[in-house]
PDB file of N, CA, C and O in Angstrom:
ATOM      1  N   UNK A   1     -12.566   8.847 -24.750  1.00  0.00           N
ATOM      2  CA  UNK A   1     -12.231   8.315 -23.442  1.00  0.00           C
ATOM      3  C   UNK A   1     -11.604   9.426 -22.608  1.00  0.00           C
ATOM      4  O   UNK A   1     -10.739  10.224 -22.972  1.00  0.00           O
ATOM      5  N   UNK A   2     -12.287   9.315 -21.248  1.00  0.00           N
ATOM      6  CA  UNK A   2     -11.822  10.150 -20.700  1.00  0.00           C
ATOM      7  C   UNK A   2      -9.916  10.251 -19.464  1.00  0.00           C
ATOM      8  O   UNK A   2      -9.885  10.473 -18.253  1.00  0.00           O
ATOM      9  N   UNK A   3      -8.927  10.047 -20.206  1.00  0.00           N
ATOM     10  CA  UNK A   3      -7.619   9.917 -19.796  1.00  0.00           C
ATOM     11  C   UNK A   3      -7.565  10.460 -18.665  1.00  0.00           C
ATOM     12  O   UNK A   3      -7.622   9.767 -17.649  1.00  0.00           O
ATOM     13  N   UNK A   4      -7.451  11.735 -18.616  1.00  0.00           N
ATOM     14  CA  UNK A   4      -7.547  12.624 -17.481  1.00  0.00           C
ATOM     15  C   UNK A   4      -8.012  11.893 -16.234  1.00  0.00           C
ATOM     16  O   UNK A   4      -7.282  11.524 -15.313  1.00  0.00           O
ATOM     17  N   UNK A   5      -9.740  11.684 -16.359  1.00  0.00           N
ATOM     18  CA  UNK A   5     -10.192  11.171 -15.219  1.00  0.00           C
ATOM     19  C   UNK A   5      -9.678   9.714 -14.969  1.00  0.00           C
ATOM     20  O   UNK A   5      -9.849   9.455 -13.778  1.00  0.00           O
ATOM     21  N   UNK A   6      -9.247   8.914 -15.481  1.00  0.00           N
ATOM     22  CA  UNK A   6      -8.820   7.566 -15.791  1.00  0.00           C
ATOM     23  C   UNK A   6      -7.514   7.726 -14.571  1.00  0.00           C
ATOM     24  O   UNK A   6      -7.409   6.933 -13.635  1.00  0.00           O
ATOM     25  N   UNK A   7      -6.509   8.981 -14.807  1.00  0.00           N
ATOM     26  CA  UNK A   7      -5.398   9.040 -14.103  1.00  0.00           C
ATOM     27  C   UNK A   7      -5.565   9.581 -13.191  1.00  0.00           C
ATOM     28  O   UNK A   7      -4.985   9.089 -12.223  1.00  0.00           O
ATOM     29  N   UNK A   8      -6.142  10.455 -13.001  1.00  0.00           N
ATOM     30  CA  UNK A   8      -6.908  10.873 -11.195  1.00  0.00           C
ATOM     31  C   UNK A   8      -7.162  10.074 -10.737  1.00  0.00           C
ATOM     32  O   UNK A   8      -6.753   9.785  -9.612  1.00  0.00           O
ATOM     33  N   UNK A   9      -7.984   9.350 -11.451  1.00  0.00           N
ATOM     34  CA  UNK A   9      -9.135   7.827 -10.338  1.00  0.00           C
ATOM     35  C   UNK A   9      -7.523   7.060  -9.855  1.00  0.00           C
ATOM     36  O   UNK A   9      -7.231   7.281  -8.680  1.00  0.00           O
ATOM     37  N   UNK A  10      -6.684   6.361 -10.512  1.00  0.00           N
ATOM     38  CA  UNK A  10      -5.646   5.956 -10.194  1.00  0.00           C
ATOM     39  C   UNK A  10      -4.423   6.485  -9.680  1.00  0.00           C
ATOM     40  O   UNK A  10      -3.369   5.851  -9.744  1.00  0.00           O
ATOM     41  N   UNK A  11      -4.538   7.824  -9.081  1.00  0.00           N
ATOM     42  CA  UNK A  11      -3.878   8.344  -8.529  1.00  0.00           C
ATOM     43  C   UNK A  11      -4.332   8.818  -7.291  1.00  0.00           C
ATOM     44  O   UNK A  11      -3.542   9.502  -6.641  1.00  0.00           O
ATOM     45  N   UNK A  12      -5.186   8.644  -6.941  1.00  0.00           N
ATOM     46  CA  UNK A  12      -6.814   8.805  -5.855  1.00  0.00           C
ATOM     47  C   UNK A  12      -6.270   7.347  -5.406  1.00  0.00           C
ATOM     48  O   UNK A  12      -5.730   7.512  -4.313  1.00  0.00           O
ATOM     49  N   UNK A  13      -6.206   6.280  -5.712  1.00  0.00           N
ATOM     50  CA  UNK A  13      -6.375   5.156  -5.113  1.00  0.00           C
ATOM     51  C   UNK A  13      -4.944   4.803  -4.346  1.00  0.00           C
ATOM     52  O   UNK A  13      -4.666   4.204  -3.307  1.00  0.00           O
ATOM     53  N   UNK A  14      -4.278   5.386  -5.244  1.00  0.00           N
ATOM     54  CA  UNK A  14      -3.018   4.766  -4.442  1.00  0.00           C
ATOM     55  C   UNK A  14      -2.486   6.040  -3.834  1.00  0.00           C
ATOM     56  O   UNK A  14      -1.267   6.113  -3.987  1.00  0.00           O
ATOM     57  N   UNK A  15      -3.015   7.084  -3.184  1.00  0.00           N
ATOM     58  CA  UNK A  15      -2.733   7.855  -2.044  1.00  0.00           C
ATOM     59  C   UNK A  15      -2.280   7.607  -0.651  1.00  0.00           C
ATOM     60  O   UNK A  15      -1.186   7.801  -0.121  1.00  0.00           O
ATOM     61  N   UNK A  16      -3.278   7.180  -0.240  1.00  0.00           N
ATOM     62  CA  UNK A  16      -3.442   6.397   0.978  1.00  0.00           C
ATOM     63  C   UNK A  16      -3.387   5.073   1.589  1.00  0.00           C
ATOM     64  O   UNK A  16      -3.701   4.845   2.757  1.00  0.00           O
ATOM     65  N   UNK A  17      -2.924   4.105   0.641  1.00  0.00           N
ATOM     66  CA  UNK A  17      -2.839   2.620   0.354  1.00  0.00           C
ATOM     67  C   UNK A  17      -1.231   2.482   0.936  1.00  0.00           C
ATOM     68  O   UNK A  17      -0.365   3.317   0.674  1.00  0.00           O
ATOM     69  N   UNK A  18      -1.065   1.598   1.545  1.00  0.00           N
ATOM     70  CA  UNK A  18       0.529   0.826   2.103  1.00  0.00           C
ATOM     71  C   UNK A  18       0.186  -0.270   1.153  1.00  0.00           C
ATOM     72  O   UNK A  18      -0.854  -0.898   1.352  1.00  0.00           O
ATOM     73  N   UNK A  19       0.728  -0.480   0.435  1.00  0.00           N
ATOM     74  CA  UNK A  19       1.651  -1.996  -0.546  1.00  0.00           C
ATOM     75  C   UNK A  19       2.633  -2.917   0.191  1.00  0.00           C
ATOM     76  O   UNK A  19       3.608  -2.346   0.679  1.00  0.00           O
ATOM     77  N   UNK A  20       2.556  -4.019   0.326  1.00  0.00           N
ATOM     78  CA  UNK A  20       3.683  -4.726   0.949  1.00  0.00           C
ATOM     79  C   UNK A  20       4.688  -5.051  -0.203  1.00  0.00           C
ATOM     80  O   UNK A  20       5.865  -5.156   0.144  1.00  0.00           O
ATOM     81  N   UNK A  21       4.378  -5.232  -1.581  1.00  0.00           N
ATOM     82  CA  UNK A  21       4.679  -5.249  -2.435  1.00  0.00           C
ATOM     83  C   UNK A  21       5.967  -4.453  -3.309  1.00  0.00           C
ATOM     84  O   UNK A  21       6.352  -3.423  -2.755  1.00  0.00           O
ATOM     85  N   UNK A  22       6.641  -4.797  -4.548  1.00  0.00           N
ATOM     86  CA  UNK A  22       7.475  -3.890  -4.442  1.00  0.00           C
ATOM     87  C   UNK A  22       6.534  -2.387  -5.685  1.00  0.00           C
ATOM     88  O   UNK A  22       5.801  -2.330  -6.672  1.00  0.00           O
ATOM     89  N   UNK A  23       7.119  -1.630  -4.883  1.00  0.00           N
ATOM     90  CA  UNK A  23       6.397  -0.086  -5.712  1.00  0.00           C
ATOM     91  C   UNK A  23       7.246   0.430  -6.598  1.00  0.00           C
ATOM     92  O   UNK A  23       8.301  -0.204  -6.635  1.00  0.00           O
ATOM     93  N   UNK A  24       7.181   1.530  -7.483  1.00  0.00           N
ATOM     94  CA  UNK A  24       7.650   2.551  -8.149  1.00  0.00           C
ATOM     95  C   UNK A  24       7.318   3.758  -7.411  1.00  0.00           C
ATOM     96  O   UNK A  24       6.255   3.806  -6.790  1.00  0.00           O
ATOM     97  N   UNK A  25       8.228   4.861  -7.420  1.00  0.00           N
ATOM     98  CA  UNK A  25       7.775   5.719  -6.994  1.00  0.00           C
ATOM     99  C   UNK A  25       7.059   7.128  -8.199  1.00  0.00           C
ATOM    100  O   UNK A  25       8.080   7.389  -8.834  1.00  0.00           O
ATOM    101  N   UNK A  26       6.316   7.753  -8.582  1.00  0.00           N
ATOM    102  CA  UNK A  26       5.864   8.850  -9.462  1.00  0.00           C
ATOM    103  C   UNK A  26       5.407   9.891  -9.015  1.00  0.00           C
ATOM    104  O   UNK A  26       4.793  10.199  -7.993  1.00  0.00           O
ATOM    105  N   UNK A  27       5.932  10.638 -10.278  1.00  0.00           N
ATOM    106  CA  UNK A  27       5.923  12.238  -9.939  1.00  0.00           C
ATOM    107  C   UNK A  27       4.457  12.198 -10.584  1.00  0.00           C
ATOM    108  O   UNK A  27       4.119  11.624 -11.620  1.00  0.00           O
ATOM    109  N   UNK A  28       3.404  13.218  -9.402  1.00  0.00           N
ATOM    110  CA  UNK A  28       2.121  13.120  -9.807  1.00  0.00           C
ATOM    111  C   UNK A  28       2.027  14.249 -10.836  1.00  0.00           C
ATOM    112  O   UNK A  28       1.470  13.851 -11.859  1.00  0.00           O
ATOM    113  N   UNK A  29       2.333  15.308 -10.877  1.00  0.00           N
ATOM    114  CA  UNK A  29       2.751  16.166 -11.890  1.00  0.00           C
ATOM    115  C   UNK A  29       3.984  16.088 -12.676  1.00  0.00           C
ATOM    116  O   UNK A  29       4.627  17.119 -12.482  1.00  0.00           O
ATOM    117  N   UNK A  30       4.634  15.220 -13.557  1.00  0.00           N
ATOM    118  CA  UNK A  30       6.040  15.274 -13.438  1.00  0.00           C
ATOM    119  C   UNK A  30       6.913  16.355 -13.532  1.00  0.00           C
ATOM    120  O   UNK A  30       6.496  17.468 -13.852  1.00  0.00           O
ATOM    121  N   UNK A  31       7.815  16.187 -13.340  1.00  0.00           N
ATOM    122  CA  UNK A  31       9.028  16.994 -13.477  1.00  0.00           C
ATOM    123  C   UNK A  31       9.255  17.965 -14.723  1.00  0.00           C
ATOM    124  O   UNK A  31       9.416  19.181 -14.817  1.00  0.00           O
ATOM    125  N   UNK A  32       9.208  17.062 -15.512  1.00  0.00           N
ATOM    126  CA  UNK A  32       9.461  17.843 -17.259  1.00  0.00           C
ATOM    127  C   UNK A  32       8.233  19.098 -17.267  1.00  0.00           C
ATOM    128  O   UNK A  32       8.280  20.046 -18.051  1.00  0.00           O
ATOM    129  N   UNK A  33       6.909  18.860 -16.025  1.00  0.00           N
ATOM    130  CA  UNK A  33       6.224  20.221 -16.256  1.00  0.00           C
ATOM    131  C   UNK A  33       6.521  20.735 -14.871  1.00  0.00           C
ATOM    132  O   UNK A  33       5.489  21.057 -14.284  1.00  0.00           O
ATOM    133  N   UNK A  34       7.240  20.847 -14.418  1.00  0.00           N
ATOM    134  CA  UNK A  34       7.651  21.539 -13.176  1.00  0.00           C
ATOM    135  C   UNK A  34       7.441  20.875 -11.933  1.00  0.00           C
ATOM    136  O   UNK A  34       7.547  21.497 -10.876  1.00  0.00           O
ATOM    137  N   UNK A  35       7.091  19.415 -11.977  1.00  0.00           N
ATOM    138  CA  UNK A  35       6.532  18.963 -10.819  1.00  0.00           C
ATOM    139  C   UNK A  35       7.634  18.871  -9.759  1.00  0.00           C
ATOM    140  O   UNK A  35       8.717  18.938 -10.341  1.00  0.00           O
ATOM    141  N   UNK A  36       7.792  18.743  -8.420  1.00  0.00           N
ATOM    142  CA  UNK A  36       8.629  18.539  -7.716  1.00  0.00           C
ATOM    143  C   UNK A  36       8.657  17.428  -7.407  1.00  0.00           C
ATOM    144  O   UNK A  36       7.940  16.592  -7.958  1.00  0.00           O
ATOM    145  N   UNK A  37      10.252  16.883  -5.580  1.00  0.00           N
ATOM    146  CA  UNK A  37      10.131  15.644  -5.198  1.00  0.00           C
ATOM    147  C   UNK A  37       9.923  15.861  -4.099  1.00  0.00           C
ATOM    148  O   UNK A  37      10.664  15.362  -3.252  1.00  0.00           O
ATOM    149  N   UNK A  38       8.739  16.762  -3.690  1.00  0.00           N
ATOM    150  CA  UNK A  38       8.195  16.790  -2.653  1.00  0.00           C
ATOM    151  C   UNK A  38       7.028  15.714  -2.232  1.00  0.00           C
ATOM    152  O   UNK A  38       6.696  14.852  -3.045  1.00  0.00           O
ATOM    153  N   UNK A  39       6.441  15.787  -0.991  1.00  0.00           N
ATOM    154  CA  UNK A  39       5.893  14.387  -0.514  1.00  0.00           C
ATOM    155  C   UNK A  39       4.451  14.539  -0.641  1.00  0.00           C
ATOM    156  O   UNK A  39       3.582  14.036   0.072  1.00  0.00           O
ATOM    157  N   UNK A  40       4.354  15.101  -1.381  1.00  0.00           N
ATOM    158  CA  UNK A  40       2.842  15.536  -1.938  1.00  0.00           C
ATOM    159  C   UNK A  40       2.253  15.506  -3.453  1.00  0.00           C
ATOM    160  O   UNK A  40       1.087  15.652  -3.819  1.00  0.00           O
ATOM    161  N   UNK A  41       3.341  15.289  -4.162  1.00  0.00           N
ATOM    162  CA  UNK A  41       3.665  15.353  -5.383  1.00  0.00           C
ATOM    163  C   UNK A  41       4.659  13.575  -6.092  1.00  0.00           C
ATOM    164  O   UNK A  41       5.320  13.329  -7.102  1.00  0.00           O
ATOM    165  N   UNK A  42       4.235  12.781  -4.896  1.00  0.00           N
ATOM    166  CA  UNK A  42       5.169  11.610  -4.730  1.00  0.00           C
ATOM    167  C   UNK A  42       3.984  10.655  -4.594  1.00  0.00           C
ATOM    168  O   UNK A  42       2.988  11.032  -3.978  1.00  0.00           O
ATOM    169  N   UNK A  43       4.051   9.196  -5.246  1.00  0.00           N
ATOM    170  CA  UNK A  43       2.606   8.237  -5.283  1.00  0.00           C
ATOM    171  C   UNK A  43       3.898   6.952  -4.923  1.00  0.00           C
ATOM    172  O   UNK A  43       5.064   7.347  -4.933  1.00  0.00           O
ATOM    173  N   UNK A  44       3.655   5.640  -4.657  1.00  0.00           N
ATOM    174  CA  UNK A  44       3.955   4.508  -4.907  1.00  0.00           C
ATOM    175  C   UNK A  44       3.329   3.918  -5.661  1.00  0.00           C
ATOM    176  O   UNK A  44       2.308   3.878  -4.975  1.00  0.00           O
ATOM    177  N   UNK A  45       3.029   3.324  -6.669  1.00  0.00           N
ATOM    178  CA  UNK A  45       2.582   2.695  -7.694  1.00  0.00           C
ATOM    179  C   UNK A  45       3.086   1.222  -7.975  1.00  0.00           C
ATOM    180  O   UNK A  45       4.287   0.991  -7.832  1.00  0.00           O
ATOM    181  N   UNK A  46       2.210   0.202  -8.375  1.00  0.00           N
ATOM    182  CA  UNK A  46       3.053  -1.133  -9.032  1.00  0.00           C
ATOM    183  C   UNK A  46       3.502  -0.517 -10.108  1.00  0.00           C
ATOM    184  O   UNK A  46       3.245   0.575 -10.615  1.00  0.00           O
ATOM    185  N   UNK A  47       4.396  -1.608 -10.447  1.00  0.00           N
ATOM    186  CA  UNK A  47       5.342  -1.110 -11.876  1.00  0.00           C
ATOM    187  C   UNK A  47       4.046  -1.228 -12.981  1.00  0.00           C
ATOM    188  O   UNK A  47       4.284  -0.912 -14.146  1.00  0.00           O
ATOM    189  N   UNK A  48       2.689  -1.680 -12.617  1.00  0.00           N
ATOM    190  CA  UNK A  48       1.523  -1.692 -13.706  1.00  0.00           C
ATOM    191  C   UNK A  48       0.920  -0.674 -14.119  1.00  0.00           C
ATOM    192  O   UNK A  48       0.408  -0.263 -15.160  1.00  0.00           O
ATOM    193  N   UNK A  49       1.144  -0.245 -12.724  1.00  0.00           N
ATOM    194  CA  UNK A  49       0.074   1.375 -12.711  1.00  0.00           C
ATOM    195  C   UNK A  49       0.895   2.159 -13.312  1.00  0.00           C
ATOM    196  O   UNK A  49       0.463   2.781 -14.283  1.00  0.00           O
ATOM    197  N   UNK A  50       2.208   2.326 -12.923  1.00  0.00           N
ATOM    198  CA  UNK A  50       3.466   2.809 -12.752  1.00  0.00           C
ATOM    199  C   UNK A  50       3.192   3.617 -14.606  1.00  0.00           C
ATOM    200  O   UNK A  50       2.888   4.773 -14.899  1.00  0.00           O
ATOM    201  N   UNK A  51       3.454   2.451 -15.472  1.00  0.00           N
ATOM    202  CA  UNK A  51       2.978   2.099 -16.751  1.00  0.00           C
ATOM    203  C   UNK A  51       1.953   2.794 -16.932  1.00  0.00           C
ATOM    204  O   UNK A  51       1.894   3.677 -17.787  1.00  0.00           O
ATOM    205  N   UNK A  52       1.394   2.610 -16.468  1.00  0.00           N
ATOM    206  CA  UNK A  52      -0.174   3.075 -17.297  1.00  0.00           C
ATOM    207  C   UNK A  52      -0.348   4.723 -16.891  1.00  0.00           C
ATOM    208  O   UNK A  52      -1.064   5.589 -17.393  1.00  0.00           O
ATOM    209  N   UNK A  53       0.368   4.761 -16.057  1.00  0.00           N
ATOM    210  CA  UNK A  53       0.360   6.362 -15.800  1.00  0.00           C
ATOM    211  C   UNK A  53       1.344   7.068 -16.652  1.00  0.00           C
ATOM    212  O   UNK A  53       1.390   8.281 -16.444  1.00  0.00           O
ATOM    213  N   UNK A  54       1.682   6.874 -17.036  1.00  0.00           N
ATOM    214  CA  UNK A  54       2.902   7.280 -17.739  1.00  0.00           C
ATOM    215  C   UNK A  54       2.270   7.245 -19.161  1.00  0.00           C
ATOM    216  O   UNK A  54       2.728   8.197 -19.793  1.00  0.00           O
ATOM    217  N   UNK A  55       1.580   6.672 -19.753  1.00  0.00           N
ATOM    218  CA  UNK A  55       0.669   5.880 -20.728  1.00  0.00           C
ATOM    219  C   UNK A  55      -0.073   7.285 -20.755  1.00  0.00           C
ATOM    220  O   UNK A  55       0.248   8.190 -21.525  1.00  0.00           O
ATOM    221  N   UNK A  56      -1.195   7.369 -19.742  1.00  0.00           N
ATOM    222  CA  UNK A  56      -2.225   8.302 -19.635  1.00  0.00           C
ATOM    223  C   UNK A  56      -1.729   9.422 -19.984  1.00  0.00           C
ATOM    224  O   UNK A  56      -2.255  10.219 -20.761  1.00  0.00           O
ATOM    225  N   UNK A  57      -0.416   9.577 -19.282  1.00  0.00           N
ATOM    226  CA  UNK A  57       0.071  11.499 -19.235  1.00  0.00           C
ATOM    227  C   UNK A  57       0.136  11.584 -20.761  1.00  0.00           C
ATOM    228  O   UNK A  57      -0.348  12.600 -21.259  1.00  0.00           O
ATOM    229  N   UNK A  58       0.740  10.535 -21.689  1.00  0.00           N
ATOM    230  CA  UNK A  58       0.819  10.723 -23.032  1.00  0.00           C
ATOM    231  C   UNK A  58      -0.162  11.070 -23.679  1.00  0.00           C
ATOM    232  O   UNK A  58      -0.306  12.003 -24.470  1.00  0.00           O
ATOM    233  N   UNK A  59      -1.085  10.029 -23.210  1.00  0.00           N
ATOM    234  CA  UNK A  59      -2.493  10.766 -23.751  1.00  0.00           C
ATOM    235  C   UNK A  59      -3.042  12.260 -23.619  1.00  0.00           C
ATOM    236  O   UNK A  59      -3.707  12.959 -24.382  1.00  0.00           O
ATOM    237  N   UNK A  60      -2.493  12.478 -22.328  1.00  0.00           N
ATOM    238  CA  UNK A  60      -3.351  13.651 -21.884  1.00  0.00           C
ATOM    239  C   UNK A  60      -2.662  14.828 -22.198  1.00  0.00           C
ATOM    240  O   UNK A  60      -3.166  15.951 -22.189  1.00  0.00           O
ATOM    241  N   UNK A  61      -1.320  14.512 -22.520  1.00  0.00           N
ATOM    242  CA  UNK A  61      -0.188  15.342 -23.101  1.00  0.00           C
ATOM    243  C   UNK A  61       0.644  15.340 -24.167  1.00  0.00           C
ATOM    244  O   UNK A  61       1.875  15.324 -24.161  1.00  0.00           O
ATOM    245  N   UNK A  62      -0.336  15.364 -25.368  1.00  0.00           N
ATOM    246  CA  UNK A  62       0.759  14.265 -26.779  1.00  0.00           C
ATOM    247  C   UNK A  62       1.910  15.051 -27.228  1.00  0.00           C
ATOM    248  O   UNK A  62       2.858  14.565 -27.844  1.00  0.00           O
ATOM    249  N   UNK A  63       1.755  16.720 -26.782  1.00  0.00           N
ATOM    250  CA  UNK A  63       2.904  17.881 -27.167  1.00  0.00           C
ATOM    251  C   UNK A  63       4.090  17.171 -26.590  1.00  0.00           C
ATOM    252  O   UNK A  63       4.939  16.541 -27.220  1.00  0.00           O
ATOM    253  N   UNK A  64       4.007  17.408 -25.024  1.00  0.00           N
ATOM    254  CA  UNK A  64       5.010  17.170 -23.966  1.00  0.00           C
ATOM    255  C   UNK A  64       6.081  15.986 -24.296  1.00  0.00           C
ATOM    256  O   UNK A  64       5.910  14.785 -24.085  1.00  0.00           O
ATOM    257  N   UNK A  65       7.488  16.754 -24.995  1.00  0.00           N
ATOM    258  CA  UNK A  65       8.201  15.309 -25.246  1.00  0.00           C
ATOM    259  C   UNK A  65       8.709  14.748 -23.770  1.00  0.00           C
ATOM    260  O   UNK A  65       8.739  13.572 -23.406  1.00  0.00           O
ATOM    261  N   UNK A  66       8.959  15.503 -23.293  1.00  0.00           N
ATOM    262  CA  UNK A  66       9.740  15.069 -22.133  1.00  0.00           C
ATOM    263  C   UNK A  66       8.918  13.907 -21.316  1.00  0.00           C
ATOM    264  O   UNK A  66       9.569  13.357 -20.428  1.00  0.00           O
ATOM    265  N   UNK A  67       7.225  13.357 -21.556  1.00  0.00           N
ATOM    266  CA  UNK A  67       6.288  12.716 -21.157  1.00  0.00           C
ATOM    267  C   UNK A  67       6.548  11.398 -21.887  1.00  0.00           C
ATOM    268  O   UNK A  67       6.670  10.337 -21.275  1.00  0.00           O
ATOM    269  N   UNK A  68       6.631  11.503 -23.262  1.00  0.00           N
ATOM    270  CA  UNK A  68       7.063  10.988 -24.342  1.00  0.00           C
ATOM    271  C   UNK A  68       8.468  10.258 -23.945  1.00  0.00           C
ATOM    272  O   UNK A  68       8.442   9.062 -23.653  1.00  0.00           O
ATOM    273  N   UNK A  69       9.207  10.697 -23.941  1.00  0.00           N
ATOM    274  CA  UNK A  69      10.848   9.787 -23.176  1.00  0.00           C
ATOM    275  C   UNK A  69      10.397   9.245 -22.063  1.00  0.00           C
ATOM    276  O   UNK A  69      10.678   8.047 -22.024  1.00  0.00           O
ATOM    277  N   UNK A  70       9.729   9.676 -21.004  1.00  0.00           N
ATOM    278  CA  UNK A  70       9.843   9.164 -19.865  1.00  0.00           C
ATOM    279  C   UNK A  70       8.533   8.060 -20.035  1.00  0.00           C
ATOM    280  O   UNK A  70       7.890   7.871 -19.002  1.00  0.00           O
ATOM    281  N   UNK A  71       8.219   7.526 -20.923  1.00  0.00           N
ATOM    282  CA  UNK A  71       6.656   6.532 -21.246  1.00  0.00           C
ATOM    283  C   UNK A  71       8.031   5.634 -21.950  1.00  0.00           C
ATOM    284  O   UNK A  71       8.007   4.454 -21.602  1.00  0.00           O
ATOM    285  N   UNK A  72       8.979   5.929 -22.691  1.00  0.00           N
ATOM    286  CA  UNK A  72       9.582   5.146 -23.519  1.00  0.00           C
ATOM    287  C   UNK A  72      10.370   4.404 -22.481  1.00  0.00           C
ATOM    288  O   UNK A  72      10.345   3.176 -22.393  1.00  0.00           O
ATOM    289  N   UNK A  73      11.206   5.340 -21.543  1.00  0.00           N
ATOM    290  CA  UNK A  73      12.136   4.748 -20.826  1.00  0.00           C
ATOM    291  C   UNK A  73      11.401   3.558 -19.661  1.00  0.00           C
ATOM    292  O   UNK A  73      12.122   2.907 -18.905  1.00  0.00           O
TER     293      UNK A  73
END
């Protein structure tokens, strides 16, 4: 399965999307690999996606503990 593309496609979608809903905010690169909290590097997500992205990075990153805590937390 392809993870990678799985978390692009869902990070592609909620770019440009307004939610009336309540969001999460995510680091599209996270932090633990240098990502910043700049506004380019910043998604709103449901707390579903929110999840599942966090999910994916594990997949796509099984070394990365710091991916690993932040999937747990």
């Amino acid at each position: 399965m392809n993870y990678r593309l799985i978390y692009e496609n869902l990070i592609n979608r909620a770019r440009n999307r307004k939610l009336d809903i309540y969001t999460e905010s995510h680091h599209i690169v996270p932090r633990c690999m240098n990502g910043d909290n700049s506004k380019e590097n910043l998604v709103d997500l449901t707390p579903e996606e929110h999840y599942l992205a966090h999910q994916l990075l594990v997949k796509i990153y099984p070394t990365e503990y710091g991916l690993i805590k932040a999937a747990v937390m």
